[in-house]
C-alpha positions as CSV (number, residue, x, y, z in Angstrom):
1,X,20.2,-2.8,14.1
2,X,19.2,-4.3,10.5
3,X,16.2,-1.9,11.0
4,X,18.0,1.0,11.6
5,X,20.1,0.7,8.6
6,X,17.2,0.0,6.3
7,X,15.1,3.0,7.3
8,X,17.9,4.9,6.4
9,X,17.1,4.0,2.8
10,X,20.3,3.1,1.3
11,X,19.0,-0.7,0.2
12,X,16.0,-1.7,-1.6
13,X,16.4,-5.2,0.3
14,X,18.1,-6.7,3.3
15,X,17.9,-9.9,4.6
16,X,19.7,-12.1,7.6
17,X,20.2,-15.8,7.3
18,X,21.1,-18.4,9.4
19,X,24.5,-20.5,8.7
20,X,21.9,-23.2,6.8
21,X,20.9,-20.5,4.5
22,X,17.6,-19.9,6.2
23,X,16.1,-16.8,6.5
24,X,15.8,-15.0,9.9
25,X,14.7,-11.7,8.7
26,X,14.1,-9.9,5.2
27,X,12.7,-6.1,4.3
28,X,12.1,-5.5,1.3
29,X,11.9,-1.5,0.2
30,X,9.4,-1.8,-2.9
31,X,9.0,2.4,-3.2
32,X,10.2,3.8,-6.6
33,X,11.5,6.9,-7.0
34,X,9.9,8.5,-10.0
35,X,11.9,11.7,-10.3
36,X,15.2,9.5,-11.7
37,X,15.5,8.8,-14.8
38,X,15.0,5.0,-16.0
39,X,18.6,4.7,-17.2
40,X,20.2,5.4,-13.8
41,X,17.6,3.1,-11.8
């Protein structure tokens, strides 16, 4: 499921923990859009 709503590219990051605060899972979406402007990023 996490997948599917990070390829949907709404997020530039998710990630699921465990109830210690460990992480399970993290994507991290490092593409930059160059075609908007700096001020809206």
């Amino acid at each position: 499921m996490t997948n599917t709503i990070f390829d949907r590219g709404y997020y530039q990051s998710i990630q699921l923990t465990d109830t210690d605060g460990g992480v399970i899972m993290a994507k991290i979406n490092s593409d930059e859009i160059r075609s908007v402007t700096s001020w809206f990023k």
